[in-house]
C-alpha positions in Angstrom: 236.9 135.4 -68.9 235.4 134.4 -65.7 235.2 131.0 -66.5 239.1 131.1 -67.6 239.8 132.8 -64.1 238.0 129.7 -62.2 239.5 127.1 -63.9 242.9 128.6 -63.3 242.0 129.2 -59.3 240.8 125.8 -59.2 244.2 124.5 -60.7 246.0 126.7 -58.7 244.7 125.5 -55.6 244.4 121.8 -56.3 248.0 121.7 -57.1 249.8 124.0 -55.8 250.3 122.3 -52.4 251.5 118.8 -54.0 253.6 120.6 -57.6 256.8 121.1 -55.8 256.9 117.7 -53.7 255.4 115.8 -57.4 259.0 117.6 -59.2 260.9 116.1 -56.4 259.6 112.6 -56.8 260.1 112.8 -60.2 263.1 114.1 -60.6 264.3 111.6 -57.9 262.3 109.0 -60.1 264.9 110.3 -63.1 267.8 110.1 -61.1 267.7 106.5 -59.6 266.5 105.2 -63.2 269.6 106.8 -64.6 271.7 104.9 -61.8 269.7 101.6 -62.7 270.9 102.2 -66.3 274.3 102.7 -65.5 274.5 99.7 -63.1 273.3 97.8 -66.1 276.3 98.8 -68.2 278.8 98.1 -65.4 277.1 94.7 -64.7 277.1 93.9 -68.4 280.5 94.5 -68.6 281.5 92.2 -65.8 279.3 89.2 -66.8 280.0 89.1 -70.5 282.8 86.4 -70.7 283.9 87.4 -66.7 284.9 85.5 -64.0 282.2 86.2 -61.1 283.8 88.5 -58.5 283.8 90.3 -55.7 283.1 93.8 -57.6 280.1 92.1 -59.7 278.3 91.1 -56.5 278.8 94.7 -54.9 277.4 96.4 -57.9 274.6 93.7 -58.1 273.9 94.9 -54.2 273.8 98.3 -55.0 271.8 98.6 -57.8 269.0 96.1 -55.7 269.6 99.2 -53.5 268.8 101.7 -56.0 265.5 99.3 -57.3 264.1 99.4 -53.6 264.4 102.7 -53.5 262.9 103.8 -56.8 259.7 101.3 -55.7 259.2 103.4 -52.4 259.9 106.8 -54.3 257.3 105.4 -57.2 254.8 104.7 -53.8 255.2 108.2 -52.5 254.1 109.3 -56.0 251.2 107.0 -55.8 250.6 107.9 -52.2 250.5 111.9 -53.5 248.5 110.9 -56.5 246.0 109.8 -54.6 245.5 112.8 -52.4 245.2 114.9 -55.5 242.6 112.7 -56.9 240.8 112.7 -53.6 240.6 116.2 -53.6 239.9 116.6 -57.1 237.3 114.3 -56.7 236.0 116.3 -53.6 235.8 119.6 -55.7 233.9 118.4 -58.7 231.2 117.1 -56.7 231.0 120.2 -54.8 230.8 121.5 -58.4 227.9 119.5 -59.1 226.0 120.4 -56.5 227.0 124.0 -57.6 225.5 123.3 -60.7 222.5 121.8 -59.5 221.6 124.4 -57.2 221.9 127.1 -60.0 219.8 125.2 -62.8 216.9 124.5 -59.8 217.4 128.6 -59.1 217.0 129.2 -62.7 214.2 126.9 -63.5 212.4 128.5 -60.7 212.5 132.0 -62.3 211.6 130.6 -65.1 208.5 129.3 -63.6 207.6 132.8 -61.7 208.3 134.2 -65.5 205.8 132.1 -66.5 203.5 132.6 -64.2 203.5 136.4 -63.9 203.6 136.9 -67.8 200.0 135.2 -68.1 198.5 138.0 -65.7 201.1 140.7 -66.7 201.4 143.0 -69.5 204.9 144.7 -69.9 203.4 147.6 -71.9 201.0 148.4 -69.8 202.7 148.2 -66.7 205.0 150.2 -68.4 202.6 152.6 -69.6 200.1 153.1 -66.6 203.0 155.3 -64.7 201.7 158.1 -63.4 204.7 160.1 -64.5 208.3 159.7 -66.5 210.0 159.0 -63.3 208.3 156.2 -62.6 208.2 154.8 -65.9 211.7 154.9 -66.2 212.0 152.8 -62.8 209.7 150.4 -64.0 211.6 149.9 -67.2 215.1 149.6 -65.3 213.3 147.0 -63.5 211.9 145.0 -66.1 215.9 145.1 -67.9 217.3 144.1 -64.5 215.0 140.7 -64.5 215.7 140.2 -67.9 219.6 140.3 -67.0 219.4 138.7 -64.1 217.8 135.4 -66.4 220.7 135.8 -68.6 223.4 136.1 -65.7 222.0 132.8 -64.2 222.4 131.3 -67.5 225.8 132.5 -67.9 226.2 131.3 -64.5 225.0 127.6 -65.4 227.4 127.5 -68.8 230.4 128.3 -67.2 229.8 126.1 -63.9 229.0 123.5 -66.6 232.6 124.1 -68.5 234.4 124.1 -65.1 232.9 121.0 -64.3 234.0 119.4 -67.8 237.5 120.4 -67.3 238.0 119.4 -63.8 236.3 116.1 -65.0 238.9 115.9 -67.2 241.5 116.1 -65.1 240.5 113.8 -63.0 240.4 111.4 -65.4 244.2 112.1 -66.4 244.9 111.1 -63.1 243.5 108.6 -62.7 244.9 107.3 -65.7 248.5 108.5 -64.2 247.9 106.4 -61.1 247.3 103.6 -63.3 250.6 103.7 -65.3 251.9 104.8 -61.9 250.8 101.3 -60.4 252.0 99.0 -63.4 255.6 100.8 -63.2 255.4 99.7 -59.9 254.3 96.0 -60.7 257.4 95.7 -63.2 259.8 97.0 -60.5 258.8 94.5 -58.5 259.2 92.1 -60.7 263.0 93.4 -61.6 263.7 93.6 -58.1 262.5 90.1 -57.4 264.5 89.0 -59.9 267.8 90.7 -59.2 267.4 89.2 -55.4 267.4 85.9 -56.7 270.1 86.8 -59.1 272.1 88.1 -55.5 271.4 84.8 -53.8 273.1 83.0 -57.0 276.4 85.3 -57.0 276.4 84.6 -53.1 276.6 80.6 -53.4 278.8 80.7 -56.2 281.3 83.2 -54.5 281.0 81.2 -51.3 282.9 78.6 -52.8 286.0 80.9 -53.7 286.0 82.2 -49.9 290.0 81.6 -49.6 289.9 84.0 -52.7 288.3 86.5 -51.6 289.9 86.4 -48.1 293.4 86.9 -50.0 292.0 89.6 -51.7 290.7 91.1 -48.6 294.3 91.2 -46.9 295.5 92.5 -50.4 293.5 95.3 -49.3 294.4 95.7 -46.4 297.9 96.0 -47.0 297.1 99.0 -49.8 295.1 100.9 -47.3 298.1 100.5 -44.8 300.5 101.5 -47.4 298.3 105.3 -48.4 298.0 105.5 -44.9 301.2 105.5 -44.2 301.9 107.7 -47.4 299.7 110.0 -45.7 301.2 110.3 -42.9 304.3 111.0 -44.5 303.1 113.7 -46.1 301.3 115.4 -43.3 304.7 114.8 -41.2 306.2 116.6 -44.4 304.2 119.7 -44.3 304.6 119.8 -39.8 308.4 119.9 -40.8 307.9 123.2 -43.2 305.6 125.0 -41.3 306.3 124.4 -37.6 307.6 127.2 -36.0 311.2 127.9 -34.9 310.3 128.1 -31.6 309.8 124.4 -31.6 305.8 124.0 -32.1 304.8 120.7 -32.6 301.1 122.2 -34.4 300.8 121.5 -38.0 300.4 125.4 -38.8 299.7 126.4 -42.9 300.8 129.1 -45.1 298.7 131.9 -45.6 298.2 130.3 -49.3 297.5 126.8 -47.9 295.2 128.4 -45.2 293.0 129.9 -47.9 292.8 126.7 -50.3 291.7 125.1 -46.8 288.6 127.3 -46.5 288.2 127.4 -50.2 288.1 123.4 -50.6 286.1 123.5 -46.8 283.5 125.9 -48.4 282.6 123.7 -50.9 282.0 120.5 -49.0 278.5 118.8 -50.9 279.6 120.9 -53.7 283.0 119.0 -54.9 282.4 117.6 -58.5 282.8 113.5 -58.1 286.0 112.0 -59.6 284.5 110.0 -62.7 282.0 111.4 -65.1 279.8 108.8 -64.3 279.6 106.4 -61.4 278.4 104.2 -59.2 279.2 103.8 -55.5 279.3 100.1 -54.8 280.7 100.3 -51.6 280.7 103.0 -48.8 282.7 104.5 -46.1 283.1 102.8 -42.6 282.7 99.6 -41.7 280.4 97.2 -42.8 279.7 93.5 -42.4 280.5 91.4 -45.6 278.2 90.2 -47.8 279.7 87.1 -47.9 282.1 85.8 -45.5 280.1 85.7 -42.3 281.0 87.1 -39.3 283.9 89.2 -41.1 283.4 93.1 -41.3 285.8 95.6 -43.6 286.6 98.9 -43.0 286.6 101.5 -46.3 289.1 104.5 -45.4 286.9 106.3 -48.5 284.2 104.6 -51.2 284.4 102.8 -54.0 283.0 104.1 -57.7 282.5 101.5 -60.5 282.5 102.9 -63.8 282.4 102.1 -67.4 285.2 100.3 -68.7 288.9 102.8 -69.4 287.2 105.4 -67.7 289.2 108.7 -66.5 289.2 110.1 -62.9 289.5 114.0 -62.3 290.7 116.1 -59.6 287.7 116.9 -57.3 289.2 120.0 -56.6 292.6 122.7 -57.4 295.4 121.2 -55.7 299.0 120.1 -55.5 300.3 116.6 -56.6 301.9 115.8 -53.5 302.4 111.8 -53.8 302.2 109.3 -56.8 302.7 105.9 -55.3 302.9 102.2 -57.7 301.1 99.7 -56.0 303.2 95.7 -56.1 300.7 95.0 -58.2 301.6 97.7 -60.8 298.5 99.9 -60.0 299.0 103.5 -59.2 297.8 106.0 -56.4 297.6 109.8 -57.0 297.5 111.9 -53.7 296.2 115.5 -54.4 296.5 118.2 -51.4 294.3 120.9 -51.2 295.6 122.6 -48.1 295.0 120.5 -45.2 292.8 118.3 -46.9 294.3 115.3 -49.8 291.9 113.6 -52.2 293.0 110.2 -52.5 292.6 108.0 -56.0 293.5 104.7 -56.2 293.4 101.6 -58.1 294.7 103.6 -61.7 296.8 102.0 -64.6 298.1 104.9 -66.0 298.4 108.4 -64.6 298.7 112.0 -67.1 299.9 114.0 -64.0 303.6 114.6 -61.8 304.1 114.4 -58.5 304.5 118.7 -57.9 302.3 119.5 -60.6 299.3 121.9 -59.9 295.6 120.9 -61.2 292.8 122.2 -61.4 289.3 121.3 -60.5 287.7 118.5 -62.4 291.6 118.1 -64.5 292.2 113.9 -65.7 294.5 112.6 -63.1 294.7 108.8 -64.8 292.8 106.2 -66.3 290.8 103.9 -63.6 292.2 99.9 -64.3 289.9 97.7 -65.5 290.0 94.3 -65.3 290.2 91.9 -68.1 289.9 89.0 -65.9 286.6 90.2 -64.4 285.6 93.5 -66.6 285.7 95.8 -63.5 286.3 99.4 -63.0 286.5 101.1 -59.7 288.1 103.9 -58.5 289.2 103.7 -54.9 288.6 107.5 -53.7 289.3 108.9 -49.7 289.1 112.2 -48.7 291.5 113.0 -45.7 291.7 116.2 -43.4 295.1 116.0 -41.9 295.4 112.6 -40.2 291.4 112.8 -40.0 289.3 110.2 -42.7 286.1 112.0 -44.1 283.0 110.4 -45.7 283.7 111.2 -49.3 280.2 111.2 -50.5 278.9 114.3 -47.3 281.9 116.2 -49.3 280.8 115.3 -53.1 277.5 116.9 -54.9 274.5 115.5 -54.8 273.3 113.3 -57.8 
């Protein structure tokens, strides 16, 4: 039993201090390979038989991203490893010298044993008392040696098994860290890999720049044009709710007020559009990866997917706009009191401008490309007038 209590103090205390940041890693380890996998799929699907584009290089880019960052979280496992190993290390030799000392305590009484049972009689120590008082002291005295021996040799064969065990896990680890440090080699290697894969995409694309700069005004009139829907809309609502007295403030209904504070409550909690996803490109501006000198602006982010994937309403709302692109694409605008999810870039849409939805409710099917085998979803998130980062408002992955 006491041996059982040890090794579980010992446990306790090696790993309690590194158990909850080791989960972490590894869960963050899970993640990121899960996003690896994914961007696999997508990039499969855009280089079997596919023109190279635009989208291909930007899911390339971001998966690189998501390889660097599983090699540094993969480190930081290492790094914590090795502390654990270090201290592990640290505690069997102070076992040792545990041991040590005990088997040099009991060889010594051993020796005194010895030694005094040449010149010393138990019997008739026991039985030269002058009186039953002091015979039963001398005999409690001569069991209290004798249990004392076998205490210390209790003593020695549990130190021993705690020593075993804590050898042994210190040998798991070290094994660990090994695996630990070849997962690490064969990221590398991938990332190395995909980085000269990048620099490939890059040349090759360079050469359709007039392309890709079409495309980028394309873009840029789309953003324009849901801008300008937006607007619309928020102008809409200003008309029904300003007050008679001539206000100019965009005021809300008591029921719009409360699916305000409803959708506001839940910002890093909001479900994301698509099932499964990627973000290849982010909010804000950013330079271009290749036309140089040339920096775009994303009004939300972009989420490549798996091919005739469905989008969802991140949250309950009201249809408020359904807009066909010239190109025959459709947007779906969603408002959730003050706030309107945008998604763009679908083929076909299930819903009607009016309708009510409900949270995580198919809006469309995201367009895929058969020229290039892309899938992205265009998704913004607008408060009033005001653009918000989509992914501080979706859940962490």
């Amino acid at each position: 039993m006491k041996t059982f209590i040890r090794i579980v103090f010992f446990l306790a205390l090696s790993l309690s201090a590194f158990s909850q940041s080791k989960n972490n890693l590894q869960k963050q380890k899970k993640r990121l390979l899960a996003e690896i996998q994914l961007s696999n799929s997508i990039l499969q699907q855009t280089q079997d038989d596919k023109d190279l584009s635009y989208e291909q290089l930007k899911a390339l880019l971001q998966k690189i991203a998501i390889r660097e960052q599983l090699i540094r979280t993969i480190q930081q496992e290492l790094s914590l490893l090795q502390e654990e190993i270090h201290m592990n290390e640290n505690h069997g030799l102070k076992l040792e010298t545990d041991l040590d000392t005990l088997k040099n305590d009991y060889a010594k009484l051993i020796q005194q044993a010895y030694k005094s049972g040449r010149h010393f009689n138990r019997l008739l120590f026991l039985f030269s008392s002058d009186d039953f008082q002091q015979a039963f002291k001398r005999l409690t005295y001569i069991r209290q040696i004798s249990q004392y021996r076998m205490l210390q040799a209790d003593a020695i064969n549990e130190k021993q098994e705690e020593l075993r065990l804590a050898l042994l896990v210190l040998e798991k680890q070290k094994q660990f860290k090994l695996n630990l440090k070849e997962d690490k080699e064969l990221e590398k290697n991938l990332l190395k890999q995909e980085k000269t894969q990048q620099a490939i995409t890059v040349a090759k694309l360079s050469e359709k720049e007039k392309q890709i700069k079409k495309e980028l005004e394309q873009k840029k009139k789309q953003r324009k044009k849901i801008q300008r829907e937006i607007e619309k809309i928020i102008a809409e609502e200003l008309r029904k709710n300003t007050s008679t007295s001539g206000g100019k403030s965009y005021t809300l209904t008591p029921e719009a007020k409360a699916l305000s504070n409803s959708f506001a409550a839940n910002k890093g909690k909001l479900p994301w559009p698509t099932v499964k996803g990627l973000v290849i490109a982010k909010f804000g501006k950013q330079k271009h990866p290749i036309l140089s000198g040339v920096t775009i602006e994303n009004n939300g982010i972009e989420i490549a997917t798996e091919a005739h994937e469905t989008c969802r309403s991140v949250f309950k709302g009201k249809v408020s706009s359904i807009i066909t692109l010239p190109n025959g694409l459709k947007v779906v605008m969603l408002r959730h009191g003050e706030y309107i999810s945008v998604y763009s870039n679908l083929s076909d849409v299930y819903v009607n401008k009016g309708e009510e939805l409900d949270t995580k409710e198919e809006i469309g099917i995201i367009f895929t490309s058969k020229q290039e085998g892309s899938t992205v979803l265009d998704f913004q998130l607008w408060k009033g007038s005001q653009k918000q980062n989509p992914q501080s408002w979706l859940m962490k992955k």
